[in-house]
ZAKOL-903304 format. One record per residue (C-alpha): residue number from 1; chain; x, y, z. Coordinates in Angstrom, 1 decimal, padded with zeros to 4 digits. Layout:
<vobas>
{NUM 'A' {X Y Z}} ...
</vobas>
This chain:
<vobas>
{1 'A' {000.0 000.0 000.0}} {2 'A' {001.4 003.5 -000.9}} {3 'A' {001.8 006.0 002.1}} {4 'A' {000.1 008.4 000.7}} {5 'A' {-003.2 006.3 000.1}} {6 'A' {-006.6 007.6 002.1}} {7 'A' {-008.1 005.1 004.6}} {8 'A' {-011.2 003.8 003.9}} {9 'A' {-013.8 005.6 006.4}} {10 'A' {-016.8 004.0 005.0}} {11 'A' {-016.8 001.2 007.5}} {12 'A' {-016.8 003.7 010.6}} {13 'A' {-020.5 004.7 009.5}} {14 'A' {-022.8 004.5 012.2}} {15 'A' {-025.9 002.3 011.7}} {16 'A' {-028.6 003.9 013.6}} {17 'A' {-031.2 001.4 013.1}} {18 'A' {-029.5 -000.5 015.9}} {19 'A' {-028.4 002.1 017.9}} {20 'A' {-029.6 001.5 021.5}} {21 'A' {-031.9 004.7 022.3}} {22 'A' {-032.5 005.4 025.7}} {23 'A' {-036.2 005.3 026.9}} {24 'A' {-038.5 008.3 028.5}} {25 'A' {-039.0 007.5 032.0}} {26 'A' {-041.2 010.7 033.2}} {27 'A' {-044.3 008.6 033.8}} {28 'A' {-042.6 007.0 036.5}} {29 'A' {-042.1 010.3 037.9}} {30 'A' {-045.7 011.2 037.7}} {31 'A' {-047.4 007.7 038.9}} {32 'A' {-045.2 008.1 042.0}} {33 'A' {-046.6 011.8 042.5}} {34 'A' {-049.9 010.0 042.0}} {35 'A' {-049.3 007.5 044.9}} {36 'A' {-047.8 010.2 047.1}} {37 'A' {-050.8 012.5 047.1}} {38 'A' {-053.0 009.4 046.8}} {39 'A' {-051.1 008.5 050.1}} {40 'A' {-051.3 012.2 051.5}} {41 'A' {-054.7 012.7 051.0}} {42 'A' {-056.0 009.1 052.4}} {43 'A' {-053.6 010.0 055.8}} {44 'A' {-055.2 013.1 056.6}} {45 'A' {-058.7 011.6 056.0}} {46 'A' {-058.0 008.6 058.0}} {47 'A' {-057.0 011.1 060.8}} {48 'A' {-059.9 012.8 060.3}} {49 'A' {-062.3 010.3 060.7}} {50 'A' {-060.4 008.7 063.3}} {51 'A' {-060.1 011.4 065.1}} {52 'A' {-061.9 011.2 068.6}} {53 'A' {-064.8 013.6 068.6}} {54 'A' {-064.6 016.6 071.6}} {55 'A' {-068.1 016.2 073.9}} {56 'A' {-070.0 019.1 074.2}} {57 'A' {-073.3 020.7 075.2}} {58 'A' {-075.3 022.9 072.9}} {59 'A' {-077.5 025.9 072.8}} {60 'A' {-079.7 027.5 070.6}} {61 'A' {-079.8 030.8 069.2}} {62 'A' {-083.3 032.1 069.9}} {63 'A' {-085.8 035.3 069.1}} {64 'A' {-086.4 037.1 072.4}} {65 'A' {-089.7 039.5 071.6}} {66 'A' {-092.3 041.3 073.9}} {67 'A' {-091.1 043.0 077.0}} {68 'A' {-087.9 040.5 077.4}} {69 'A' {-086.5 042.9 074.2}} {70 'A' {-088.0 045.9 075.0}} {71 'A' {-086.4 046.3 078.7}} {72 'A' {-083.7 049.0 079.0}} {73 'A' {-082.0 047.3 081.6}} {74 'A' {-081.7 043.9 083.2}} {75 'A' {-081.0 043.1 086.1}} {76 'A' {-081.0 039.4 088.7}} {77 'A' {-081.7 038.9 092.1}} {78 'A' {-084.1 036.7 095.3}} {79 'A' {-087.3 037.2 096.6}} {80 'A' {-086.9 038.4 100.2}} {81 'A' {-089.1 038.9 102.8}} {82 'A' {-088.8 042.6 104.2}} {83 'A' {-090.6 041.4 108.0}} {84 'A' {-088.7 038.7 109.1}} {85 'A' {-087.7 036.9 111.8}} {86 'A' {-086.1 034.2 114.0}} {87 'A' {-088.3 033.9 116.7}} {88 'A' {-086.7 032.7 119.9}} {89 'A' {-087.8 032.6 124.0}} {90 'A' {-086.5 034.5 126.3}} {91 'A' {-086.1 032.3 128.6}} {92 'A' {-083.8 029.3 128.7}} {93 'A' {-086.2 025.4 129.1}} {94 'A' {-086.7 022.3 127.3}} {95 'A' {-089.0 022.7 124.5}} {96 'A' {-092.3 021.1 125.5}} {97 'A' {-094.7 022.3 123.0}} {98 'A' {-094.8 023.5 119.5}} {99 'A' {-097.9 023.8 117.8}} {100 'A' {-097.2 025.0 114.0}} {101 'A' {-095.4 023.5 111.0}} {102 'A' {-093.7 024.4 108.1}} {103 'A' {-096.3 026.5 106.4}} {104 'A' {-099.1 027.4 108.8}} {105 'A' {-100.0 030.7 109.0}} {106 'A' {-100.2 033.0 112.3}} {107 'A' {-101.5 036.0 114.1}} {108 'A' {-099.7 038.2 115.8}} {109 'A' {-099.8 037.5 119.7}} {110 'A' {-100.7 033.7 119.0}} {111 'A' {-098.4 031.2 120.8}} {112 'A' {-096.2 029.2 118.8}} {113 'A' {-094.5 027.3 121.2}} {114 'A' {-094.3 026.9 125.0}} {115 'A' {-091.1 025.7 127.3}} {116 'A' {-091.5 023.5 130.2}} {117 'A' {-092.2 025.5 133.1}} {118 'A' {-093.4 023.7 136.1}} {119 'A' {-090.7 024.9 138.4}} {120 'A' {-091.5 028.9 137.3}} {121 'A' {-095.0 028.2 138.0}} {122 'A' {-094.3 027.1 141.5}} {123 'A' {-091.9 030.0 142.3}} {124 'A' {-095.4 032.2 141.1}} {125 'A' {-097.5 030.3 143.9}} {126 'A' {-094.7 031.1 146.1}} {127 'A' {-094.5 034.8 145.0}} {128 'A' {-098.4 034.8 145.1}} {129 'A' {-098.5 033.6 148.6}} {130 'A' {-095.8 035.5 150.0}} {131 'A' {-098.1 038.5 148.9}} {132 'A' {-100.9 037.6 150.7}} {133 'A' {-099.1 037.3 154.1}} {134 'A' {-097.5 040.9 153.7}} {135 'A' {-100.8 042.2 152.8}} {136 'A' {-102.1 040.6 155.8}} {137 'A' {-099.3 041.9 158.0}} {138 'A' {-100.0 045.4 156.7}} {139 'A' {-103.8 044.9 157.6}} {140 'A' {-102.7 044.3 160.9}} {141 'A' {-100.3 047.2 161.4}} {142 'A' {-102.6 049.9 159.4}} {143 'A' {-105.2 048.8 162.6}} {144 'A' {-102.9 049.0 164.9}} {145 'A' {-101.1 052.1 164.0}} {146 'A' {-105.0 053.6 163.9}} {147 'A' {-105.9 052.7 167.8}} {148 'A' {-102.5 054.1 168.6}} {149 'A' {-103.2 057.0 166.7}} {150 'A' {-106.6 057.7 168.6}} {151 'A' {-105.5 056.8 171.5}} {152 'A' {-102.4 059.4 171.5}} {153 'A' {-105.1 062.0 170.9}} {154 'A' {-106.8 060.9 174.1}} {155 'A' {-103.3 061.2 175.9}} {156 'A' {-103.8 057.5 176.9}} {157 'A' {-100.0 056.9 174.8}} {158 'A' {-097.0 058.0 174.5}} {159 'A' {-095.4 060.2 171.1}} {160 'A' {-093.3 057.4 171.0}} {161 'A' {-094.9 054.6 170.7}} {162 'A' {-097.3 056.3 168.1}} {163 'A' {-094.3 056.6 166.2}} {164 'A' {-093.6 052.7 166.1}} {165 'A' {-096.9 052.2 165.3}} {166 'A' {-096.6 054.2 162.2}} {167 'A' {-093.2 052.8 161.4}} {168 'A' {-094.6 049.2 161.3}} {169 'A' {-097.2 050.6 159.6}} {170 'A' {-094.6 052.0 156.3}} {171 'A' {-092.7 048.8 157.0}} {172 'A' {-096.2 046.6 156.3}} {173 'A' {-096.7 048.4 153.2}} {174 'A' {-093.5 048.5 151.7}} {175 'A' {-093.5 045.0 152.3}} {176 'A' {-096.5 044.6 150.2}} {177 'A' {-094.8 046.5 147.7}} {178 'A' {-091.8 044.1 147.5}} {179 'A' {-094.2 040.8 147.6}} {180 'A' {-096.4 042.3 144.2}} {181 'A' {-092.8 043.0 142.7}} {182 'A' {-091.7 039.7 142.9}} {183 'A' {-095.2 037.9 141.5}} {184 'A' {-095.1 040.4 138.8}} {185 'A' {-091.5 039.1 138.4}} {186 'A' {-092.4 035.4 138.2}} {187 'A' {-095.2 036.6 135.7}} {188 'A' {-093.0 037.6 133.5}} {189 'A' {-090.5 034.8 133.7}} {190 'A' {-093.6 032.5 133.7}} {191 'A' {-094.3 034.4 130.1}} {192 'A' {-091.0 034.3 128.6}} {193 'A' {-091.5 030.3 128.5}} {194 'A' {-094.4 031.4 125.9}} {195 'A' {-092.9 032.2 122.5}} {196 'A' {-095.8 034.4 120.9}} {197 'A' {-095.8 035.7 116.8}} {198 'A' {-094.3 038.8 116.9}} {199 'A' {-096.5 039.9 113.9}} {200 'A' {-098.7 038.4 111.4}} {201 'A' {-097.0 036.1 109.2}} {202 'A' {-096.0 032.5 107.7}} {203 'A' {-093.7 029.7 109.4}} {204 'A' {-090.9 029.2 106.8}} {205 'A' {-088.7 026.9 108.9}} {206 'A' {-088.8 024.7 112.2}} {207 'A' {-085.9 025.1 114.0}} {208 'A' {-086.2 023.3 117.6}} {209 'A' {-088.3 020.1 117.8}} {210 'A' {-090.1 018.7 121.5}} {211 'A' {-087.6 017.7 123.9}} {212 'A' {-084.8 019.9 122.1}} {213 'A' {-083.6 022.5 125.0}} {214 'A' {-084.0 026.2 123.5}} {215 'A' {-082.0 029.3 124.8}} {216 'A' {-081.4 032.9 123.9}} {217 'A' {-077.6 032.7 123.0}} {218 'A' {-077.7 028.9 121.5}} {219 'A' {-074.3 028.9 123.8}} {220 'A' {-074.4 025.4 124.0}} {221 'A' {-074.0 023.0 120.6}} {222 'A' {-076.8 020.9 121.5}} {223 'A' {-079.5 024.2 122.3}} {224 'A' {-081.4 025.9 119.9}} {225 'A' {-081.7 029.9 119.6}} {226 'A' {-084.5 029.9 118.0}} {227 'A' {-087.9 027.7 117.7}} {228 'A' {-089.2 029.1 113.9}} {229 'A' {-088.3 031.6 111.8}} {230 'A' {-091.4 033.3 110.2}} {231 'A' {-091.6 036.0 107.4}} {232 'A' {-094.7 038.1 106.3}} {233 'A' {-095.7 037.2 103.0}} {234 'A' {-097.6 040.5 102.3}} {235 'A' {-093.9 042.0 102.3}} {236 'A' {-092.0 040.0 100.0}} {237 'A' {-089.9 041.9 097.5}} {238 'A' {-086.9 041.5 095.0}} {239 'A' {-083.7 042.3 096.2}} {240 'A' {-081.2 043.0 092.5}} {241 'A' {-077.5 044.0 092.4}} {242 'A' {-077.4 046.8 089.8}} {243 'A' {-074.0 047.2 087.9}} {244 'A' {-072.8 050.7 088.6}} {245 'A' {-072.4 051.4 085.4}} {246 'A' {-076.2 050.9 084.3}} {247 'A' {-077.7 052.2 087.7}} {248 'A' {-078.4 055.6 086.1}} {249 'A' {-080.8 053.6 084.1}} {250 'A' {-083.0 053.0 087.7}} {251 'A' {-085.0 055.7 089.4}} {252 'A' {-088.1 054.9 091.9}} {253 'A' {-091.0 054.4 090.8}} {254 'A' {-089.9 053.1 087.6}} {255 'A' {-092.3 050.5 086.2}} {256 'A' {-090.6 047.0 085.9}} {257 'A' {-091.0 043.3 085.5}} {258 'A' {-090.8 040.2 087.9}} {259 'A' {-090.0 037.1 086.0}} {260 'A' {-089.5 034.2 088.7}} {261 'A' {-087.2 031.5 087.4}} {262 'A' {-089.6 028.6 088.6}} {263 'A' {-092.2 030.4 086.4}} {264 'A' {-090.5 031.8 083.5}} {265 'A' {-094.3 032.1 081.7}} {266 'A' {-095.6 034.2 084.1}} {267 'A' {-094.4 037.9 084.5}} {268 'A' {-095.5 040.3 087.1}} {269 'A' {-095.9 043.8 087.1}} {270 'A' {-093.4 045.4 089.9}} {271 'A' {-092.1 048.8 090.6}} {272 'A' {-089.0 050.3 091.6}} {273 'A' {-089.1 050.8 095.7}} {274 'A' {-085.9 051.9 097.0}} {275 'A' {-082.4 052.4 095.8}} {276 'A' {-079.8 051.6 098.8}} {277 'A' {-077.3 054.7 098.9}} {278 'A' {-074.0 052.8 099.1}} {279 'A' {-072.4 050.5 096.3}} {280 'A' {-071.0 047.2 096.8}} {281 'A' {-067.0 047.9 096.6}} {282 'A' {-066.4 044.2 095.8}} {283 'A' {-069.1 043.7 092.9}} {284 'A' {-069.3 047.2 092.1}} {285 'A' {-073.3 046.7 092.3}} {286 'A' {-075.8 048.6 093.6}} {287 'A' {-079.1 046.9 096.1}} {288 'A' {-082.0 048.1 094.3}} {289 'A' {-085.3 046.8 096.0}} {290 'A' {-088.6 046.6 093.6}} {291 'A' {-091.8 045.9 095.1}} {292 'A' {-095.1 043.8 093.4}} {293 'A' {-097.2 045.6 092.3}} {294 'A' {-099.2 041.8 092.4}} {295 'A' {-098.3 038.5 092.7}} {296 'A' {-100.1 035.2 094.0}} {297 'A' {-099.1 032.4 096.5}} {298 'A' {-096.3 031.1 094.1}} {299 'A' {-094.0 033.3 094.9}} {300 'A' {-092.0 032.6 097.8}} {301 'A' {-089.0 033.6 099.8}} {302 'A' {-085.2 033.0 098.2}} {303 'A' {-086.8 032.2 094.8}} {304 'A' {-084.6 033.9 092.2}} {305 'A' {-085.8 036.2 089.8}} {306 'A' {-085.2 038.5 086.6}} {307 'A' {-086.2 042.0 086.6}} {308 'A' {-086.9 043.7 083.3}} {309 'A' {-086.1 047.4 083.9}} {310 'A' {-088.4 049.7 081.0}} {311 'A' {-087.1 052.8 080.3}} {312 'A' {-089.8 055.5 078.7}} {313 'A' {-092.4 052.9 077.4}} {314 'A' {-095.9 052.1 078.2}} {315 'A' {-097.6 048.6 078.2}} {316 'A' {-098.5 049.1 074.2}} {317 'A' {-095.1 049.8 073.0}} {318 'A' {-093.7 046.2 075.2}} {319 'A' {-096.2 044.6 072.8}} {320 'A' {-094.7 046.3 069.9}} {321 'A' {-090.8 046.3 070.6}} {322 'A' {-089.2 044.1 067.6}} {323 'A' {-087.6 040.7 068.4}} {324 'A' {-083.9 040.7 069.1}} {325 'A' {-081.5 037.8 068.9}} {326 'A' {-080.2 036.5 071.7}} {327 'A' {-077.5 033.4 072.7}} {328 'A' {-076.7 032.7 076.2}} {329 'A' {-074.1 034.2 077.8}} {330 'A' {-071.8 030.8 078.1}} {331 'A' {-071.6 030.0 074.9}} {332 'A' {-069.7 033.7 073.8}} {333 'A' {-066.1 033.4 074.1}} {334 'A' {-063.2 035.4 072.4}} {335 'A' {-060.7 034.2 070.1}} {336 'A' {-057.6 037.1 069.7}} {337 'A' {-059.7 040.1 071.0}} {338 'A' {-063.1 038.7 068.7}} {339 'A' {-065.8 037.5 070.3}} {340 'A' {-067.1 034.5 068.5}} {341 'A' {-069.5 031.9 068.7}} {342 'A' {-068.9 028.0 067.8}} {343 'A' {-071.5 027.1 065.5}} {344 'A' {-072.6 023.1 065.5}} {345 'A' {-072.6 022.1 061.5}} {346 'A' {-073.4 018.5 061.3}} {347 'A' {-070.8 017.0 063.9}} {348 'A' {-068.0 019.9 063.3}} {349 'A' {-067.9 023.5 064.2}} {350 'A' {-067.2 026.8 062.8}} {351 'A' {-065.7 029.8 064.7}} {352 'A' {-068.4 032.8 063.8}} {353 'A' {-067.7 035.9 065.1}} {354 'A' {-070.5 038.0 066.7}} {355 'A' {-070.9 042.0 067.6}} {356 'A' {-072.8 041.9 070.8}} {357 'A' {-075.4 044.6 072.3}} {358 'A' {-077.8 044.3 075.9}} {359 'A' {-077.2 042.3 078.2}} {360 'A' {-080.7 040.8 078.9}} {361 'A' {-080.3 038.5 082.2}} {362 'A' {-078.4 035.8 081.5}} {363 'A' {-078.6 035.9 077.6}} {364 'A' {-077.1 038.3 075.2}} {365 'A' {-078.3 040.0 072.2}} {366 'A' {-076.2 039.7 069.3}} {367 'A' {-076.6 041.9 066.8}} {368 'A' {-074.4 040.3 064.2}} {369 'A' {-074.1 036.3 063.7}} {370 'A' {-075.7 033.2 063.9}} {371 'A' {-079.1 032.9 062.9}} {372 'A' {-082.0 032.4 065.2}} {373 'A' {-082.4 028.4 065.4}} {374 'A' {-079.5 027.2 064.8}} {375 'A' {-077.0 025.5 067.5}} {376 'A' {-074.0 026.5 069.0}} {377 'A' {-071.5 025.3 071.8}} {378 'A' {-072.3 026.1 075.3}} {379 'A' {-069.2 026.8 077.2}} {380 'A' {-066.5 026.0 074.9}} {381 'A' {-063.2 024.5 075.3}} {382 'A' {-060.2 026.9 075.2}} {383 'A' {-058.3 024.8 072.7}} {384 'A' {-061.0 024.5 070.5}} {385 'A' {-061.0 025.7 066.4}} {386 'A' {-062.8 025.5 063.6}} {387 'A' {-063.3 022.3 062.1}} {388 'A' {-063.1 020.2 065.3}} {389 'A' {-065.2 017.2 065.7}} {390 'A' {-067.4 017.0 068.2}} {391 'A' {-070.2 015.2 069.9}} {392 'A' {-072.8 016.9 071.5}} {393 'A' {-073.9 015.0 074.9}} {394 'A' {-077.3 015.4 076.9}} 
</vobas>
């Protein structure tokens, strides 16, 4: 071969028909992003359903019309008796009679109860009969002193011995004096083992039973101070602590409202009585005392009650004050300075913030958020958000 002969490159062609191409592999790529978020997706909704629900109690948003909205101002408090009293003896005995129960009714004067007083009655009969000696001495020395009186005037005596005479006399009487002193005395102790009604009225409690030893003081663990304590129905009033901040709202004489919580359907017409001149420093309330206008024989001492305050409206604008919203006052909490409301959807809830206005007892009225009727959670937890699972229990 010649040096300067070209190689042959015809055999260095590359055959591409068997070239060995590599393969796309980007669908391998997406199926495992498939199964990932597959994977994602069926974790969180596993842990959502397996999730172990939160128990609750619910409340309902309700439509407070009539008076309930139309009152300026309310406020809580207890029925309370303005004549009461814990009616005790005296005297210190062993309870030997008691003749009224819870309940019964009394007169003023009548005796309720009676301690054992044999040994008071005999000092009387003493007493008694100690005064009818002295006044029998006395008889004696007023005759006496008289014949020595007449017969000084006849000369028949001396000055002196008229003087003795009239001595003894003074002495007889004075003694007299003493004897009535000391039955009166005995009287009167015989009395104080009578306890009598101070006034007209009703037995709310028993406190002593028969055989039970009764004394002024109750010094002792095992005496009683007093037998009964009675109250005067015809004097029961509401006793309410009045926020200082809203007690501008109350003047006397201003019409009002009784709602009793044992009888929440029946309202009675009250009126403001008094307003005590000195604030509670602790609850920064003022004692405001409203009176009944009416009321029957359900209402009884210690109940509590709601008082509707109305500011400027008569009986025909109650009936016409529009409906306001209201949620009780438990189930308002706040979530980062919001107020807010958990509202029940199906067995979740959803944080729904609210603008509040009046407080009306112990409900609110909310003047922006939930709807009347539907549920929310009463009291709820402090970790709880929206979306939580939860069960609501009875």
């Amino acid at each position: 071969m010649a040096e300067n002969a070209k190689p042959d490159l015809s055999s260095l062609r590359i055959d591409r028909e068997k070239s060995d191409r590599p393969k796309s592999r980007s669908w391998i790529y997406i199926v495992w992003i498939i199964v990932l978020a597959v994977v994602v997706v069926g974790f969180f909704y596993v842990k959502r359903s397996i999730t172990p629900a939160t128990p609750v109690k619910a409340t309902t948003v309700a439509l407070m019309g009539g008076s309930d909205a139309q009152a300026g101002l309310v406020a809580t408090g207890y029925v309370v008796a303005q004549r009461k009293a814990e009616v005790a003896s005296k005297g210190t005995g062993r309870l030997e009679y008691l003749g009224f129960e819870e309940g019964d009714t009394v007169r003023a004067g009548e005796v309720i109860a009676r301690l054992d007083n044999e040994d008071i009655r005999a000092n009387l009969e003493v007493a008694r009969a100690t005064l009818q000696k002295a006044e029998a001495d006395s008889l004696n020395a007023g005759r006496n002193f008289r014949r020595v009186e007449k017969l000084f005037s006849s000369g028949s005596v001396t000055e002196e011995m008229l003087d003795n005479a009239e001595t003894a006399h003074r002495l007889a009487l004075a003694t007299v004096a003493g004897a009535a002193a000391a039955v009166r005395a005995a009287e009167v102790a015989l009395e104080n083992t009578y306890i009598r009604a101070p006034f007209d009225g009703t037995i709310l409690t028993k406190n002593a039973d028969v055989g039970e030893m009764v004394t002024p003081f109750a010094s002792s663990a095992s005496s009683k101070g007093s037998v009964v304590t009675l109250a005067d129905m015809s004097s029961l009033e509401v006793e309410a602590d009045v926020s200082e901040s809203n007690i501008n709202k109350v003047k006397v004489g201003q019409r009002c409202e009784i709602i009793l919580d044992a009888y929440p359907e029946t309202r009675y017409a009250a009126t403001v009585k008094k307003i005590v001149p000195t604030a509670d420093r602790a609850r920064a309330t003022v004692l405001t005392k409203v009176a009944f206008l009416e009321k029957d024989a359900r209402v009884l001492p210690e109940m509590s009650a709601r008082i509707n305050f109305f500011v400027g409206e008569d009986e025909a604008g109650v009936a016409r004050q529009a409906a306001v919203v209201t949620v009780t006052d438990e189930a308002i909490t706040t979530r980062d300075g919001r107020k807010i409301v958990f509202r029940i959807d199906g067995d979740r809830v959803s944080a729904v913030t609210v603008r509040t206005g009046r407080k009306l007892g112990k409900v609110t009225e909310i003047l922006e958020g939930p709807s009347p009727g539907e549920q929310v959670v009463l009291s709820p937890p402090g970790k709880m958000a929206s979306g939580d699972k939860i069960e609501i229990s009875k």
